[in-house]
N, C-alpha and C positions, 0 to 999 in steps of 0.2 A: 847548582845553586839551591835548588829545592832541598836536597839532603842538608844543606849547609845550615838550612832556616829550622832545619829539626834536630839536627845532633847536636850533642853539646861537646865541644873539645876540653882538653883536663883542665884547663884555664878555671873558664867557666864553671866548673864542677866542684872546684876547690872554692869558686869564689862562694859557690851557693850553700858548700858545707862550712865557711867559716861565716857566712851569713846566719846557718840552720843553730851554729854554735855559737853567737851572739843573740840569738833568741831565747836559748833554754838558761844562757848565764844570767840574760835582764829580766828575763820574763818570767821564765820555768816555776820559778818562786810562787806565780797564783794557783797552780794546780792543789794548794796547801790552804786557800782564801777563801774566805764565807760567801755568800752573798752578802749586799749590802742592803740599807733600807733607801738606797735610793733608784726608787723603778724596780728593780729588781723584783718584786714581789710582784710588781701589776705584769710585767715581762712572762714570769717565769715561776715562781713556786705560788704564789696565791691566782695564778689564773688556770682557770678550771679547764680551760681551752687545748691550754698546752702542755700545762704539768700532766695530763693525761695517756700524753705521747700522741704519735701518727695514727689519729683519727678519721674517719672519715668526716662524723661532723666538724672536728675541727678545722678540717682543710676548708669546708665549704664557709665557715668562718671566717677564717684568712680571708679568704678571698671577697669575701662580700661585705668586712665591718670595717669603719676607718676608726680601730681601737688606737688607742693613746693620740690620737690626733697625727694619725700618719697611715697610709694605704702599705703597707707591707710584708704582704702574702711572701713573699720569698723567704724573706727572716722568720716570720712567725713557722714557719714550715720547715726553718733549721733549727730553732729552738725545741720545735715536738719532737726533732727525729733523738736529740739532745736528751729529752726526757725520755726517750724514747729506750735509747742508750743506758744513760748512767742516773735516770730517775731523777729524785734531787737533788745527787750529790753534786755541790756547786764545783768541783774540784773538776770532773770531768766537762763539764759549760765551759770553765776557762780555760780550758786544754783548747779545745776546739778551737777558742778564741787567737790561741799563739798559733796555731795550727795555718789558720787561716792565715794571719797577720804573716806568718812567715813565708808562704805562699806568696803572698803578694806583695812582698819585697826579692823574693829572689824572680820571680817574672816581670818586675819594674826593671831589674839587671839585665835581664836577657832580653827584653823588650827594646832598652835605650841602646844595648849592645849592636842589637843588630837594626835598628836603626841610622845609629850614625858611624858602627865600626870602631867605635873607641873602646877600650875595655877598660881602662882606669880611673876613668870618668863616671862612666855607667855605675864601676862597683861602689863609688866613693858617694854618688847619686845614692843608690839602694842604702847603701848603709847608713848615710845619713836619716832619709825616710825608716829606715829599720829601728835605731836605737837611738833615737829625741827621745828625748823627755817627755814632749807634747804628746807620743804614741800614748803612753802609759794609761789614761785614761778609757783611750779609744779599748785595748788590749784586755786591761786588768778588770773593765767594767762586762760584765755580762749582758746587760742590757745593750750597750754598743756592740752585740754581733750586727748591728746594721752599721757599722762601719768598716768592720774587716771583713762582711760578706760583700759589702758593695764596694769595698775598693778589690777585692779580687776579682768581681765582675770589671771592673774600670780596666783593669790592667790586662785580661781576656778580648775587653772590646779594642784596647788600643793593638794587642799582639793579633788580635783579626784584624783592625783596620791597615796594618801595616803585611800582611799577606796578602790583601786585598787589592794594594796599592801598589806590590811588587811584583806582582804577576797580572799575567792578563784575566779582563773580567770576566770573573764567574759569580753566579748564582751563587751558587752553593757558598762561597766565601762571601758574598752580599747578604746572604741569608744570615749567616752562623753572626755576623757584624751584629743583624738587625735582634738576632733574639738574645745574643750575650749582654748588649744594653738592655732591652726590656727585661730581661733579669734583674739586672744593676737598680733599675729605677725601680722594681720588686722588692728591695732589698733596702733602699734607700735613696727620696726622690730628689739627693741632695745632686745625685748624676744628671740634670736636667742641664748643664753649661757642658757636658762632654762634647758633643759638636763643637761647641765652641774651640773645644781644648785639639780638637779635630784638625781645624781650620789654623790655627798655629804652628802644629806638626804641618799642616803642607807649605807653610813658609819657613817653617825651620823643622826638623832636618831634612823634609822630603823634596823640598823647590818644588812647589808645583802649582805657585800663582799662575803661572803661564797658564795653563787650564782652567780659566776664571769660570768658565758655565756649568764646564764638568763638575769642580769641587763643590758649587753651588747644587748642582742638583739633585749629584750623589748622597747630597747630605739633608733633604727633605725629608724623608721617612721619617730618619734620625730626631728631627727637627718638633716633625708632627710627635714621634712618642712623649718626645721632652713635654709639649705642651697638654698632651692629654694627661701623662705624669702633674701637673701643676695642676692641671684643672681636677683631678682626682687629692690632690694632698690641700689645695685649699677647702673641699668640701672635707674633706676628712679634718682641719682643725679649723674649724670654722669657732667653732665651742672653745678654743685655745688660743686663738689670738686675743692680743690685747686691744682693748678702746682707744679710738684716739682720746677719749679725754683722759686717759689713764696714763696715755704714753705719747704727746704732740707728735709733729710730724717732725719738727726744727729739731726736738729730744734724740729721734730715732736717727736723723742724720747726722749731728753728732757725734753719738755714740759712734756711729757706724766708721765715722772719719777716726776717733780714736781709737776704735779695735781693729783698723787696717795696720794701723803703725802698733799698736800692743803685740800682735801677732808677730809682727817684723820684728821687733825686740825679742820675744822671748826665743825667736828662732837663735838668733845669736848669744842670748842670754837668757837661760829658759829657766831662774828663782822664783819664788813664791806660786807655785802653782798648787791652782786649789779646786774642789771639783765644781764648785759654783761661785760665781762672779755676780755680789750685785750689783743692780742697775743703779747707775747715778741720774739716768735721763738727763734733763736739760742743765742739772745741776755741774757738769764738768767745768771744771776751773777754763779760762779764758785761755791762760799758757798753754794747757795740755793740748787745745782744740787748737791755736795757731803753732804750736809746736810738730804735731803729727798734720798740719796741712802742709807745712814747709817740708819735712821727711817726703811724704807721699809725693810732693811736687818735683822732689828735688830728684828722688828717684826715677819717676816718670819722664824727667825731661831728659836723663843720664842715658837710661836704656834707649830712648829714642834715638840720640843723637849719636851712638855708636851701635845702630842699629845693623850698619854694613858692613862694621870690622868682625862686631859679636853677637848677632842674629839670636844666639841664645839666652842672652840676656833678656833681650825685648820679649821673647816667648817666654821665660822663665816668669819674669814680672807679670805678664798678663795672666799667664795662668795663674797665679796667685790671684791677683786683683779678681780674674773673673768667675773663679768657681767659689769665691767665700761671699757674691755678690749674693746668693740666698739665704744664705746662714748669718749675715751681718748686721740685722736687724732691721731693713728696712721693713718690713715685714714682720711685727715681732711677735711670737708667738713662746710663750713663757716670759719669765722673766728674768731672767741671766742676761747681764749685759755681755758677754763673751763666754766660749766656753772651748778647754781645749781638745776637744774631740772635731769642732769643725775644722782645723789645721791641718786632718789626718789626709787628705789630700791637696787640696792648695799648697801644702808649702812644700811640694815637691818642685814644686815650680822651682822657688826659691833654692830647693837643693841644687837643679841641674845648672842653674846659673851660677854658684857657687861652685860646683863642681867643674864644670867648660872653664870657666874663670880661670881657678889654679891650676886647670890643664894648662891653657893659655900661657900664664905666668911659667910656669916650669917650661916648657916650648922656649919661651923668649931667651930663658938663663938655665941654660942643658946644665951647668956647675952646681946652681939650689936645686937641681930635682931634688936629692937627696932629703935637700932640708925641709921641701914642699912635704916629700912622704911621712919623713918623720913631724911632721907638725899636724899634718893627714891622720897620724896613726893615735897620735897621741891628745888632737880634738876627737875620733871617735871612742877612744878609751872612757875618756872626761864624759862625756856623754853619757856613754853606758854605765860610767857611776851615779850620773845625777838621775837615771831613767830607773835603775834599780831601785835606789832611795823613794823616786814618787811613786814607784809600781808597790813597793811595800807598804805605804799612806791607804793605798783599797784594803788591808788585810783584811778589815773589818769595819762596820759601821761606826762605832766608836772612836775608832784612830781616824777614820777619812772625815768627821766632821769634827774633831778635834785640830786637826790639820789645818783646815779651813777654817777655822777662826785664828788661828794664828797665824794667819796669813792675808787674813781680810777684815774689813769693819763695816759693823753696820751688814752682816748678814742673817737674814733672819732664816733664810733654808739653813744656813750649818746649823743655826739655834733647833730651829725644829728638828732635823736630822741628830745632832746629839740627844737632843730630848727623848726621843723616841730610843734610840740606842740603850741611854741609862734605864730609862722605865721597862724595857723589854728586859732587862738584865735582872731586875726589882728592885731596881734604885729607883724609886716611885718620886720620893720630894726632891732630888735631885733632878730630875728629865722634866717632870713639873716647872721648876723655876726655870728652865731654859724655853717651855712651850712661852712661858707670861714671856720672857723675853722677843724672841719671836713674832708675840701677838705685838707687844708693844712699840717693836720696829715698823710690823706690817700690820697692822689691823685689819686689812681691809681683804686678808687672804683667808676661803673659807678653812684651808686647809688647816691651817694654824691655829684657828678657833675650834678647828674639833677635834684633833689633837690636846687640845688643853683641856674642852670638854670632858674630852674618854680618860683624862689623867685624874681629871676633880672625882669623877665617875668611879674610877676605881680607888679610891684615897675618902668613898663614901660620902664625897659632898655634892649631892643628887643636884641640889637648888643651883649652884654655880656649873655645875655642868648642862643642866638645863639651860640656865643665861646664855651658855656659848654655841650650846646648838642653834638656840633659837637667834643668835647673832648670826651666826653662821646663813641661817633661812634669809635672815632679811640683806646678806650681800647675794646668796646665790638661791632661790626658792625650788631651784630645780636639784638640789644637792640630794640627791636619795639617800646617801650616809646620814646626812642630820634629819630626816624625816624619820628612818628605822631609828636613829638615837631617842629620837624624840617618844615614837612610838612606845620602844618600850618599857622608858620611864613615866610615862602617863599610865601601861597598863599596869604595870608594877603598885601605882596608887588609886587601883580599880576607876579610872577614869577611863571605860575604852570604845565607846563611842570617838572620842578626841584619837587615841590609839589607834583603832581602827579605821578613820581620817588618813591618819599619816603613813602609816602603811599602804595603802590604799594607793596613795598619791607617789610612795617611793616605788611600787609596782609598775605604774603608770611610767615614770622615768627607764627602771632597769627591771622588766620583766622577769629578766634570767637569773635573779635572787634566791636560791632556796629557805634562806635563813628569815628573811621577809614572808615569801609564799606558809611557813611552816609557823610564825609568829601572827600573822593575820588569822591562819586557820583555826591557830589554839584559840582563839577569841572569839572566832564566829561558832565553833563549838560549845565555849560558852555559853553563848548567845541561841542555843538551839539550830541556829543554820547549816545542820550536819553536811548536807549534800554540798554546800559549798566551800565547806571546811575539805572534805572528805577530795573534790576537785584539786584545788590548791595543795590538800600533801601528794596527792599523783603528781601536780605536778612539780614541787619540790622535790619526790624521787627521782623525776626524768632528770630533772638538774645533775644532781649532785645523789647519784645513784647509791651512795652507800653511806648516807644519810640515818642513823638507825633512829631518833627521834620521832621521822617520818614514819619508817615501817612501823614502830610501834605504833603508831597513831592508826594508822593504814591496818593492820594487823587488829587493831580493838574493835576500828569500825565493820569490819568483816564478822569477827566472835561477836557481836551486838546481833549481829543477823544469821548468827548460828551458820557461814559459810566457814566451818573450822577447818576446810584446807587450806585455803588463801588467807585466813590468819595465820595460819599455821608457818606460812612461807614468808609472809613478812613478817614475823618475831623471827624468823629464821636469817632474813636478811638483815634484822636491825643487827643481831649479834654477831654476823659478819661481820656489818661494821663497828662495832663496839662488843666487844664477847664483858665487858664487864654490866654491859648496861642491865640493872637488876629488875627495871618494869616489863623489858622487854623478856627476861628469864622467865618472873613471874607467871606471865600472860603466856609464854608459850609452855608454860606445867599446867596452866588452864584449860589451853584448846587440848595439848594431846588426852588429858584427863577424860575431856568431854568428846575425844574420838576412839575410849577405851585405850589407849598405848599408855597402859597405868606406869610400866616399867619406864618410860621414858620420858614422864610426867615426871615419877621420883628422884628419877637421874637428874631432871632441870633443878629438882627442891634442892637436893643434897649439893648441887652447885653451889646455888642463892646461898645456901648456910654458911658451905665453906669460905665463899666471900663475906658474907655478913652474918656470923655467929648469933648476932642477937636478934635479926630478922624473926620478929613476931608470924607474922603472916604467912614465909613461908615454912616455920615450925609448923600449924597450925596445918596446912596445905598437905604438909608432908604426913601429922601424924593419922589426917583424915584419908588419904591414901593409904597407908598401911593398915586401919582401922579395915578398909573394902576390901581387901588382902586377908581381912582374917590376923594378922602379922600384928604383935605387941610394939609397941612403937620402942626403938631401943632407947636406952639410956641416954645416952650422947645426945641424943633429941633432945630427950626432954631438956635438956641443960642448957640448950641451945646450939649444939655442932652436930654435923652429919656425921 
């Protein structure tokens, strides 16, 4: 029996390669796909954390910030090794992502396989959860490696709890249970209802109410992680949930009654999906709300009452019902009224229900198997067309909020997500007119006001970008973006005292800014407070180490004090990071000059020139060089080229 729980016979082997090979058909497509602007950047190419690769500080990171309002040391620590890998190329990010995602459909197979002994059940289970529509999101989006990392923990902790259940108890299988979940909740703290889903498998397929205290106590630990997981992810977006006055409570239970049954529709019918859903709040039509409470009722009472012919159904529905109980907005944290990345395991529920179902039916009438399969083969066909089409919708930022307003109204994220799209492209008046749209659905979002801000900003209308910063401060005064905006549009009109304020104040929010520490500093040098200028670029170098603005800066104030080796090395670092930057060239033909290394001083000039031909300064630098040489300064010089 042991051997049986770990070989896999050719069945199975076939089933996981025609699995492997509906994934690279639906999927395979993103390894070709950008990133997009949404999360993506805070995730992955603009955080310093992780685009850096497998760090040590960044691990100790992980582990210790609740960035984007979520605790997720596991993921952040798949993302570095990612970076770690393939840099930034987004192609190989999404590999990983099918990679995963395919893992954790083909061990949902061989999980439910050897659970209940069915093999055409299981497969038609898996495949279903494989190629939805609803995946595509979860799959295609990069930022959702916390969804395909922690539904492969899911399905690890279900394939131990069912080793653990079929043999006699060990440790070491109690153990491997306890740390594959604390992975999971590592990865994504949406695993907090797995016990739950626990406690289902021992009513269906395992039987094993009869052991009322065991299953109860075996599942403690369990119990306790889940809650320390909650108590770690409410302090982690404490800053991210919404107000009740923003969002009542009567709002959020609604919504929540209308995204049980939205979800159930699109399982079966899975059109217009888009990557964000705005919130209607209280605003839902009267029908929709008694419409999806008679569905949810009607199902509710169905599953109950054939609870002893089809045990799997009532387990199929509750797992559905119970693991989207955190994601369904009782609790609402953002503002998407649904979103289909949280389906990516609840509606497996739903799969297996539907799946035991048509076992069921085909059993009853042995003469339709046939027609069961062929209707089996030909809903996952359908599928994997409509799953292909929405995975194509991520290609790009532009296409995936293009999508989304065609498919939704009255959203002001696609508006801001296209905006940004087209202005990043240098379609400036265009992604402009989509920010005012944006603002003028959602006013009251800082996001969308500095977005509009930074568009007026570069389109040179200082005064109205100014307007939306400073709108922006008075919805959120802790926004450190509109305080560095502000900043240094005030020092720009030598106002910097007021400058220097807001900097100041954005430090105070997110210390770990270089671009602030290194804007405060140019000002306090200004201002003669060298030593505190000269602090602030150290520490902007520690930031964001190849920083060449800094080193130059770093590098002057050393040649100031005639310590011309350690200028020496930061002109040498700034051009590391920038081999074009010409102050930092300059300055380092300075110090070598004044450590006699004349040859190496002229090598810097004859640089400068050949970048900047008409560079007064370093002609000048150069001809006074060759003058100490004794050496006629050549022609080409004098003209302006080395």
């Amino acid at each position: 029996m042991a051997s049986r729980n770990i070989t896999l016979d050719k069945v199975e082997v076939a089933v996981c390669a025609l699995l492997l090979l509906a994934m690279v058909v639906t999927f395979g497509q993103t390894v070709c796909h950008e990133f997009v602007n949404f999360d993506d950047n805070e995730y992955v190419f603009e955080n310093s954390h992780v685009s850096r690769g497998l760090t040590a500080s960044g691990i100790v990171w992980a582990f210790t910030q609740g960035e984007q309002a979520n605790w997720i040391p596991f993921t952040w620590l798949s993302l570095m090794i990612d970076c770690q890998l393939y840099d930034l190329h987004a192609g190989g990010h999404h590999l990983t992502n099918v990679l995963l995602h395919t893992a954790t459909a083909m061990l949902l197979f061989l999980v439910l396989r050897r659970m209940t002994g069915r093999l055409w059940p299981s497969a038609f289970a898996a495949a279903l959860f494989a190629v939805h529509p609803l995946r595509a999101e979860s799959v295609a989006w990069v930022t959702e490696r916390k969804d395909v990392l922690s539904g492969l923990c899911f399905m690890l902790t279900l394939g131990a709890y069912l080793g653990y259940v079929r043999h006699q108890f060990s440790w070491a299988r109690y153990a491997l249970l306890l740390v594959v979940f604390a992975l999971g909740l590592m990865a994504k703290p949406m695993l907090v209802t797995l016990p739950f889903v626990l406690f289902l498998l021992d009513y269906w397929p395992f039987h094993r109410l009869a052991l009322a205290w065991r299953i109860v106590i075996e599942k403690l630990p369990l119990i306790v992680l889940a809650a320390a997981s909650c108590t770690v992810t409410f302090w982690a977006q404490r800053g991210a949930m919404l107000p009740q006055d923003r969002l009542p409570v009567a709002g959020r239970m609604v919504n929540a009654l209308v995204s049980y049954a939205a979800y159930l529709v699109q399982f079966f019918y899975p059109a217009g999906l888009a990557a964000f859903y705005p919130h209607s709040g209280p605003y839902l039509s009267s029908t929709h709300v008694v419409v999806a409470a008679v569905v949810l009722a009607g199902v509710s009472v169905g599953t109950l009452a054939c609870r002893q012919r089809c045990p799997y159904a009532l387990v199929g529905w509750l797992w559905y019902v119970g693991m989207l109980v955190p994601v369904v907005g009782l609790v609402q944290v953002g503002s998407q009224a649904m979103a289909d990345r949280y389906t990516y395991l609840p509606q497996i529920g739903l799969g297996i229900a539907l799946a035991w179902g048509t076992a069921d039916i085909c059993r009853a009438w042995p003469s339709r198997r046939w027609a069961c399969g062929l209707a089996s083969a030909s809903l996952l066909a359908a599928l994997m067309g409509c799953a292909f089409r929405q995975t194509s919708f991520w290609c790009d930022s532009e296409t995936l909020w293009t999508r989304a307003l065609a498919v939704t109204s009255h959203n002001a994220m696609a508006q801001n997500g296209l905006g940004d799209a087209l202005a990043s492209d240098g379609r400036l008046e265009e992604g402009t007119e989509h920010f005012r749209r944006a603002v003028a659905i959602s006013p009251y979002v800082v996001m969308f006001r500095m977005n509009l801000g930074a568009a007026c900003l570069e389109a040179g209308q200082s005064q109205q970008a100014m307007e939306q910063f400073r709108q922006a401060l008075a919805l959120d005064a802790d926004c450190a973006e509109a305080h560095d905006r502000l900043g240094t549009l005030l020092a720009g009109r030598g106002r910097l005292d007021e400058a220097a304020a807001h900097f100041r104040r954005s430090l105070d929010i997110n210390p770990d800014n270089s671009d602030t520490c290194y804007d405060l500093g140019k000002i306090l040098l200004k201002r003669g407070q060298r030593d505190e200028a000269q602090k602030l670029f150290q520490k902007a170098a520690e930031i964001t180490p190849d920083y060449a603005a800094v080193h130059d800066h770093l590098g002057m104030a050393m040649a100031e004090r005639r310590r011309w080796n350690e200028a020496i090395k930061h002109f040498q670092r700034a051009l590391d990071g920038n081999p074009q930057c010409r102050s930092a060239r300059l300055n380092l033909g300075k110090a070598l000059a004044a450590c006699g290394r004349v040859e190496e001083a002229i090598a810097q000039y004859r640089t400068v020139l050949r970048l900047h031909p008409d560079d007064a300064e370093a002609r000048d630098q150069l001809a006074g060089l060759l003058a100490r040489k004794s050496l006629p300064a050549p022609a080409a010089t004098q003209q302006g080229t080395p």
